[in-house]
DOGU-118836 format. One record per residue (C-alpha): residue number from 1; x, y, z; residue in three letters. Coordinates in Angstrom, 1 decimal, always signed. Last residue first. Example, Ala and Ser with C-alpha at 12.3 -4.5 7.8 and 13.67 -1.06 7.14 Angstrom:
BEGIN
     i     east    north       up    aa
     2    +13.7     -1.1     +7.1   SER
     1    +12.3     -4.5     +7.8   ALA
//
This chain:
BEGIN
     i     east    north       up    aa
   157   +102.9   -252.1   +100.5   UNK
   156   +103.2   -249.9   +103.4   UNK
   155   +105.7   -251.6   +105.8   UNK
   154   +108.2   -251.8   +102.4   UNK
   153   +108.2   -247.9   +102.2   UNK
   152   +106.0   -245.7    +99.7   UNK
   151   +107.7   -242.9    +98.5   UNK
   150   +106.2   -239.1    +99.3   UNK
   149   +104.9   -237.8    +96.3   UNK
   148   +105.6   -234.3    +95.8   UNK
   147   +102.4   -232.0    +96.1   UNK
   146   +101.5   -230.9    +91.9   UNK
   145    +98.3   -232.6    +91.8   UNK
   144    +97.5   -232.0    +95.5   UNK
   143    +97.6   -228.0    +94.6   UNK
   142    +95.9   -228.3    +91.7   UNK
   141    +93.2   -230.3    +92.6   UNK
   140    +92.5   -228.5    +95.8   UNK
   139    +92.6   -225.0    +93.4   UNK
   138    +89.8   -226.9    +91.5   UNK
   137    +87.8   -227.6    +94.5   UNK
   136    +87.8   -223.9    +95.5   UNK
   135    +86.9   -222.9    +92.4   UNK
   134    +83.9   -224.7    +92.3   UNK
   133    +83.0   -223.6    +95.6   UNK
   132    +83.6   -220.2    +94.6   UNK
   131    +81.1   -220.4    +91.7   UNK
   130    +78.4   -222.3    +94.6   UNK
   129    +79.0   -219.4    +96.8   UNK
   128    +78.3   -216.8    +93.8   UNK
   127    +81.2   -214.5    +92.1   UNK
   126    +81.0   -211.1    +92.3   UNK
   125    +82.9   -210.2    +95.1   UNK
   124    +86.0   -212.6    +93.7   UNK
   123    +88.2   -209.8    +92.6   UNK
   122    +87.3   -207.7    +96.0   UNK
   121    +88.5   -210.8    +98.1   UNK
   120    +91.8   -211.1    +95.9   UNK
   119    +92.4   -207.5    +96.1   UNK
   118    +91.7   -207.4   +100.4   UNK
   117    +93.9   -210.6   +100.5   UNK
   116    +96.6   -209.0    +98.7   UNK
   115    +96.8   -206.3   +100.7   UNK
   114    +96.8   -208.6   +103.5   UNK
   113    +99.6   -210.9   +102.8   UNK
   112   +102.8   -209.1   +102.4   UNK
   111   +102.1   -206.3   +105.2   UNK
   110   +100.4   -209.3   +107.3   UNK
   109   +103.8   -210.6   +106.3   UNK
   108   +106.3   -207.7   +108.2   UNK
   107   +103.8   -207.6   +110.9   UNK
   106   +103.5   -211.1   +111.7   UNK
   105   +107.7   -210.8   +112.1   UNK
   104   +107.5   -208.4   +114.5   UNK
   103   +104.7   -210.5   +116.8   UNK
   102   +107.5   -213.4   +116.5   UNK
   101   +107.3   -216.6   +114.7   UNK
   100   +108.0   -219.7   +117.2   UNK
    99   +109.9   -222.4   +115.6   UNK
    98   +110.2   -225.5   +117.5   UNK
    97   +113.6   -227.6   +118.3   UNK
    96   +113.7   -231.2   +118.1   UNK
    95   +115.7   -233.9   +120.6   UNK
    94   +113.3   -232.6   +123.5   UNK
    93   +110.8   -234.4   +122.2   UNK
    92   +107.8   -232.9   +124.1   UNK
    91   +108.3   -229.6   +125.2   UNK
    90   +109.8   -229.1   +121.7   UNK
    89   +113.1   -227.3   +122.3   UNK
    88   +112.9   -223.6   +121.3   UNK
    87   +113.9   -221.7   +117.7   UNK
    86   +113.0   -217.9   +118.2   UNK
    85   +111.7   -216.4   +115.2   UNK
    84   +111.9   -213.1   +113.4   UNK
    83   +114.8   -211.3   +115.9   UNK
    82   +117.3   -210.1   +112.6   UNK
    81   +119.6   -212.9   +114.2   UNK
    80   +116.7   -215.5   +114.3   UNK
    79   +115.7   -214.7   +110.7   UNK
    78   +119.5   -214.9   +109.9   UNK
    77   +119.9   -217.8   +112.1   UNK
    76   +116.9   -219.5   +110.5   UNK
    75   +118.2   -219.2   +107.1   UNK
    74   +121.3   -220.4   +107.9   UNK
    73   +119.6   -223.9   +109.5   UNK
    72   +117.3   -224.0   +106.2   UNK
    71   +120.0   -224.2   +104.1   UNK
    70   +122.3   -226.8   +106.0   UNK
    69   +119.0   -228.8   +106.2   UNK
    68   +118.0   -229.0   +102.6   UNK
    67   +115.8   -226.4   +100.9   UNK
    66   +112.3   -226.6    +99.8   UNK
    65   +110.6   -224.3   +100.4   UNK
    64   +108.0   -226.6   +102.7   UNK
    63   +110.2   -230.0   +103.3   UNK
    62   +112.9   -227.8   +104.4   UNK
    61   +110.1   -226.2   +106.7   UNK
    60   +109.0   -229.0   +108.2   UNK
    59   +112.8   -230.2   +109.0   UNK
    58   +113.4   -226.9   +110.8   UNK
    57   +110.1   -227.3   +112.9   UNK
    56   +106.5   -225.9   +112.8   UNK
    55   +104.0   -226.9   +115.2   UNK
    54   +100.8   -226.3   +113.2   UNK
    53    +98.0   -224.7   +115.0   UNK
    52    +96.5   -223.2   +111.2   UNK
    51    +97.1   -220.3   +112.1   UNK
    50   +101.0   -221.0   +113.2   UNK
    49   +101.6   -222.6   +110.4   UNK
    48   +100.1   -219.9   +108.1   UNK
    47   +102.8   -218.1   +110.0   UNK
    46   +105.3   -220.4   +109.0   UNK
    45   +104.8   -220.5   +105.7   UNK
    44   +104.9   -216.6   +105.4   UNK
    43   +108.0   -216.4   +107.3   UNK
    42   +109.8   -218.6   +104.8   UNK
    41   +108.7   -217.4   +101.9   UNK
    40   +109.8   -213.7   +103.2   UNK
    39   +113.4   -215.4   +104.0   UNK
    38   +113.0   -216.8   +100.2   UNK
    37   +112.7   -213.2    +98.9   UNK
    36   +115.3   -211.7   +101.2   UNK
    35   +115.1   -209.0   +103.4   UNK
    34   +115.6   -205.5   +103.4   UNK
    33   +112.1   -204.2   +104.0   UNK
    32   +112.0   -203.2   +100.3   UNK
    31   +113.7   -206.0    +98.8   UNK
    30   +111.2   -208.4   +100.7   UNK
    29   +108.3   -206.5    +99.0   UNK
    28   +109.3   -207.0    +95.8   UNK
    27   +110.2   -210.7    +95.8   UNK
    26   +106.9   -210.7    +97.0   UNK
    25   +105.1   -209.2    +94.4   UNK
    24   +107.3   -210.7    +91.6   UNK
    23   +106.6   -214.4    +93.1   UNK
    22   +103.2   -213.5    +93.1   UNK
    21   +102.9   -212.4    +89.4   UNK
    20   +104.7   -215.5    +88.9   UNK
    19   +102.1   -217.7    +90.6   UNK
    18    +99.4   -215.6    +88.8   UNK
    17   +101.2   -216.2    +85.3   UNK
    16   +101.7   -219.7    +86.2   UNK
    15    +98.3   -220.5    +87.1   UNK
    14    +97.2   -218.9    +83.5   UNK
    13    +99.6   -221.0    +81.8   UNK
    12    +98.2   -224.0    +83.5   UNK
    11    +94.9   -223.0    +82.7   UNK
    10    +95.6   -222.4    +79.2   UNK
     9    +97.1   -225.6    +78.8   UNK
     8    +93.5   -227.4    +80.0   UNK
     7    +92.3   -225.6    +77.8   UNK
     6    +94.3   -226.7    +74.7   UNK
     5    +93.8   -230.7    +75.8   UNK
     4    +90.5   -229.7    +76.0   UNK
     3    +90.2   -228.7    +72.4   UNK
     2    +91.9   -231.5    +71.7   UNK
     1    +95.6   -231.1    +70.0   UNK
//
């Protein structure tokens, strides 16, 4: 093995530690507010959804966790049961419903998310623009390296 072949594995283990680490920490949380890890998952996406002006729908999100449709339609009754979300008809394709995230439910993940915001912002403090940039632009790697690949249909080429 390269030396930058043994690098490049010590990033990815690094990355998995971290996403492990986050796994445990939410996995954590969501047991102690009574819910479950993958409902928390679920919340969370959707609420970057919502910041990010996303219209988020149940097919979105089985394509987010991912779970198929008969999984995703139980988790959103139990998130709409425990009064999470409300599920609404899109205003303009009636034939699909929209998932609104309730104020209740931006509590329970700005409870997940922000204290690990403020650790990850004070872990970074020392770090330069240009350092962060750099980071930045490796985490975009990352992330779009491991995105599934959507197929390619016969219109496309």
């Amino acid at each position: 093995m390269t030396d930058k072949t043994d690098s490049h594995l010590d990033l990815v283990f690094q990355l998995r530690r971290i996403a492990s680490r986050f796994d445990q920490l939410g996995g954590a949380y969501a047991t102690s507010n009574s819910i479950h890890p993958t409902d928390l998952r679920a919340l969370t996406l959707l609420i970057d959804a919502g910041r990010q002006g996303l219209h988020a729908t149940p097919g979105w999100l089985s394509q987010k966790l991912p779970m198929n449709s008969a999984g995703v339609t139980s988790l959103l009754k139990r998130l709409e049961r425990n009064g999470y979300i409300k599920r609404l008809p899109d205003a303009d394709d009636k034939r699909r419903v929209r998932i609104l995230v309730d104020i209740r439910a931006e509590g329970l993940g700005h409870g997940f998310t922000d204290p690990l915001v403020d650790k990850v912002a004070a872990a970074v403090d020392g770090f330069s623009e240009r350092d962060l940039k750099v980071v930045q632009r490796f985490l975009n790697a990352v992330e779009e390296s491991v995105q599934p690949k959507r197929p390619t249909t016969a219109s496309e080429g």
